[in-house]
C-alpha positions as CSV (number, residue, x, y, z in Angstrom):
1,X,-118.1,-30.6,-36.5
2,X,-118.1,-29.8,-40.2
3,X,-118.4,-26.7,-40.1
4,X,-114.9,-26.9,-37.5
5,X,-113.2,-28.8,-40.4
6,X,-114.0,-26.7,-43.3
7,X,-112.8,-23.7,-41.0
8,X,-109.4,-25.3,-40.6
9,X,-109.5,-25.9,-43.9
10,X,-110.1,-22.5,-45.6
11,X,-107.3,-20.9,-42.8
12,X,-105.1,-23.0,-44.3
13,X,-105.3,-22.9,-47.6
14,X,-105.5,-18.7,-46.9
15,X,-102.1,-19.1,-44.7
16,X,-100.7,-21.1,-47.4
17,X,-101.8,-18.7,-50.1
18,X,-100.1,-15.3,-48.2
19,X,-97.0,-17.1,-47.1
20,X,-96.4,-18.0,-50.6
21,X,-97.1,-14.7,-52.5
22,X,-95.0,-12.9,-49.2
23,X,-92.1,-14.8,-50.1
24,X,-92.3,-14.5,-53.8
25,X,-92.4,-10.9,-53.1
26,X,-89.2,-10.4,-51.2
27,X,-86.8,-11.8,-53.5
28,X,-84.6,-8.5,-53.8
29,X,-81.4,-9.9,-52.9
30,X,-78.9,-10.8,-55.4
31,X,-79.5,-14.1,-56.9
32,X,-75.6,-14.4,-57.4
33,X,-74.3,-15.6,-54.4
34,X,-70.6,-16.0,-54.1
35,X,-67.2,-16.0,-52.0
36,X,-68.1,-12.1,-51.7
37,X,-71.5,-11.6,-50.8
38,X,-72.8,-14.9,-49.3
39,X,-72.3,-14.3,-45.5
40,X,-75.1,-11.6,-46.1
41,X,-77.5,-14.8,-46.8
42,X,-76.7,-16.3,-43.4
43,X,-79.8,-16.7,-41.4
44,X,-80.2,-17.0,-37.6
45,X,-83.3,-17.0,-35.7
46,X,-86.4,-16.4,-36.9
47,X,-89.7,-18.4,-36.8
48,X,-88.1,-21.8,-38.8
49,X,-85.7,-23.8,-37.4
50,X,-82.8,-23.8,-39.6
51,X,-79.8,-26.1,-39.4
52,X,-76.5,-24.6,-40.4
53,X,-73.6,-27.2,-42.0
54,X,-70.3,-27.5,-43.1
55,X,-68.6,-29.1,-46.0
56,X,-66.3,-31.5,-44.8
57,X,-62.7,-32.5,-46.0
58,X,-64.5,-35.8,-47.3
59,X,-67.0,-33.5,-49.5
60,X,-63.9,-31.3,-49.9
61,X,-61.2,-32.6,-51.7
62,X,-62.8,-34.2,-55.0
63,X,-64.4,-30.7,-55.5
64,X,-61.0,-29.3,-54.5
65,X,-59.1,-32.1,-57.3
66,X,-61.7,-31.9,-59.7
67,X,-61.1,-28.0,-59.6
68,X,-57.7,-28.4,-60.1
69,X,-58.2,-31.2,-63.3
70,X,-60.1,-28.4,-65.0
71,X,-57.6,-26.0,-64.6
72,X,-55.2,-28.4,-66.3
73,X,-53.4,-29.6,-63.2
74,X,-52.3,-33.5,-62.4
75,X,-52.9,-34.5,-58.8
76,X,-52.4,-36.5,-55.9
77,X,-53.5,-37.0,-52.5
78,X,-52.7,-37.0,-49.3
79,X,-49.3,-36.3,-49.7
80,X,-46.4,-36.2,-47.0
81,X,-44.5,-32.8,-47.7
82,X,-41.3,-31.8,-46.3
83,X,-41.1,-28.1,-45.6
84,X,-38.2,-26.4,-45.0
85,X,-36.3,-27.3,-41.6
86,X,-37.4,-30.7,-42.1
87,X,-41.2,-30.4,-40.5
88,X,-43.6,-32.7,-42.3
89,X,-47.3,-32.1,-43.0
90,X,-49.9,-34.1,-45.5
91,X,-51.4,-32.3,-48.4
92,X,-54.7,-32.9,-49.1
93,X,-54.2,-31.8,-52.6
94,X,-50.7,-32.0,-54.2
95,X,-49.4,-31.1,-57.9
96,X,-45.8,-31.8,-58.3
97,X,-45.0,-29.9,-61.9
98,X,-46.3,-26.4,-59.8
99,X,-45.2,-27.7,-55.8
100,X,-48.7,-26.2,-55.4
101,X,-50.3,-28.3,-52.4
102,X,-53.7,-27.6,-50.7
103,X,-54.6,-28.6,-47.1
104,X,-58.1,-28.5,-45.7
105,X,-58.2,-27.6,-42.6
106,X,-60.9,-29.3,-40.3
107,X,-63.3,-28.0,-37.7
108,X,-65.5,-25.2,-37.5
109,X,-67.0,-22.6,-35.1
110,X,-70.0,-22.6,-33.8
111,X,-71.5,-19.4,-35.1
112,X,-71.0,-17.9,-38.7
113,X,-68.8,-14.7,-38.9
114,X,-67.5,-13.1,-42.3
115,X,-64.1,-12.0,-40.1
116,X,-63.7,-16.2,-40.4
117,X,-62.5,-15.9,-43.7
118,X,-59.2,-14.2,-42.5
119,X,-58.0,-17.0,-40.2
120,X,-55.1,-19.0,-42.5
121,X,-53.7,-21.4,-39.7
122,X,-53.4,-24.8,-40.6
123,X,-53.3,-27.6,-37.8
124,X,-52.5,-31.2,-37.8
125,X,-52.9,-33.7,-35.3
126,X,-50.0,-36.0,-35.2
127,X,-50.6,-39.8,-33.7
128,X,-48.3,-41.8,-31.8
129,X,-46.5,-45.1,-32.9
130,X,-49.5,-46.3,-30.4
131,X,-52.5,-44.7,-32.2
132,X,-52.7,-42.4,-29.2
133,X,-53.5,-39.1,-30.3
134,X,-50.4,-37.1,-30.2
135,X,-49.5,-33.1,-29.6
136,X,-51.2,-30.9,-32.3
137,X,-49.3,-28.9,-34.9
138,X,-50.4,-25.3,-35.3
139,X,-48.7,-23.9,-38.6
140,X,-49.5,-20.1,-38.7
141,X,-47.2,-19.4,-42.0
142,X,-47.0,-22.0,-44.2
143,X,-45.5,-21.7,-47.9
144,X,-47.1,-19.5,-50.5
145,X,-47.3,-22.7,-52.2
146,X,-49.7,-24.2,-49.6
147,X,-52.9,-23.1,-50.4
148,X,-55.0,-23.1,-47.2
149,X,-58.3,-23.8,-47.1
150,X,-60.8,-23.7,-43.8
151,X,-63.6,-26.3,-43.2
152,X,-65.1,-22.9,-41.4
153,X,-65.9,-20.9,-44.7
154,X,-67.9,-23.5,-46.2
155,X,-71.2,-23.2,-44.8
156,X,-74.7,-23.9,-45.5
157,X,-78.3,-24.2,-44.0
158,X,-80.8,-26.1,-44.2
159,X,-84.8,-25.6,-43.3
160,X,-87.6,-28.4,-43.8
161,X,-89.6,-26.0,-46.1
162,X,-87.5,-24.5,-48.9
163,X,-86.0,-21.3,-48.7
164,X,-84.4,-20.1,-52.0
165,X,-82.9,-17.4,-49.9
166,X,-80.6,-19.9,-48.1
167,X,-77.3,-20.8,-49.2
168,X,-77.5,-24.5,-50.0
169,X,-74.9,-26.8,-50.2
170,X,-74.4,-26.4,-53.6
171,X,-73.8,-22.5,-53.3
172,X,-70.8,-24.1,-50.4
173,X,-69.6,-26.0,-53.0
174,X,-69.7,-23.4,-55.4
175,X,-68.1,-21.3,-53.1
176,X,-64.9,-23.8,-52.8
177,X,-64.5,-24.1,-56.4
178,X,-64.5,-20.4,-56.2
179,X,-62.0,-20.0,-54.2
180,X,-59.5,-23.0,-55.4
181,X,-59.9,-20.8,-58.6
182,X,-58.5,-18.1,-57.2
183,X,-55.7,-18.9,-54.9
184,X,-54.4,-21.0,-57.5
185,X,-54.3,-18.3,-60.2
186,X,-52.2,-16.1,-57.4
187,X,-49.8,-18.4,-56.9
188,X,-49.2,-19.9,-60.1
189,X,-49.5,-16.3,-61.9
């Protein structure tokens, strides 16, 4: 029966030992992950389960307001803006001296695609005087002043042993900060 332990014992300790040094080896990729290259990280399938995530509007906005701070702007949230013909929609994100809003746009897709990055809709459900739901709002064009942003393109994944080859929530976050960034230098430029 010993002998059985001691068996298990050194298979394990030789498992452990290759998978280590196999994954220390592999680390080619690009240690920079960002807004361009991180949909070549996403994983799928595979021999560990992984569990992909999204940032949600909750985990959203301070990053998106505190992005906005650094970059000099004064904020507010959840604004009710008026656009033009009199239609109404709430800003996640407003600042008033730039009319610059930001709306975060909830819900995702099941499956991770880098073509998800094109969509720009926006849509807001509207609720009735009763707290019924109410007939959604699907804005396809909004202002160039809008900045919209998609629950969809901030993924991550998770696995119960670490993978530095995943992008983590942090690199999500990262990637949101990103992208603020740089929607708000093409408007306000």
């Amino acid at each position: 029966m010993h002998r059985l332990y001691f068996n298990i014992i050194v298979f394990g300790v030789v498992f452990m030992s290759f998978t280590s040094c196999n994954g220390q080896a592999d680390k080619t990729q690009d240690p920079k992950i960002n807004a361009e290259n991180y949909y070549e990280y996403y994983q799928s399938g595979g021999t560990t389960p992984t569990t992909t995530n999204w940032l949600r509007r909750h985990e959203a906005v301070p990053i998106i307001i505190d992005e906005l701070e650094k970059l000099g702007f004064e904020t507010k949230q959840y604004i009710l803006y008026e656009l033009d013909g009199g239609e109404q929609i709430i800003l996640d994100v407003y600042n008033r001296e730039n009319d610059l809003g930001i709306v975060f746009n909830t819900g995702h897709f099941a499956f991770v695609k880098k073509d998800h990055r094109n969509i720009q809709t926006y849509k807001q459900d509207k609720f009735k005087i009763t707290g019924r739901l109410g007939k959604r709002k699907v804005h396809e064009d909004l202002p160039k002043n809008i900045i919209v942003l998609q629950e969809n393109w901030y993924w991550y994944q998770i696995q119960k042993s670490q993978n530095d080859e995943l992008v983590d929530k942090k690199v999500a976050e990262s990637i949101l900060r990103e992208d603020v960034k740089n929607s708000v230098a093409q408007i306000v430029n």
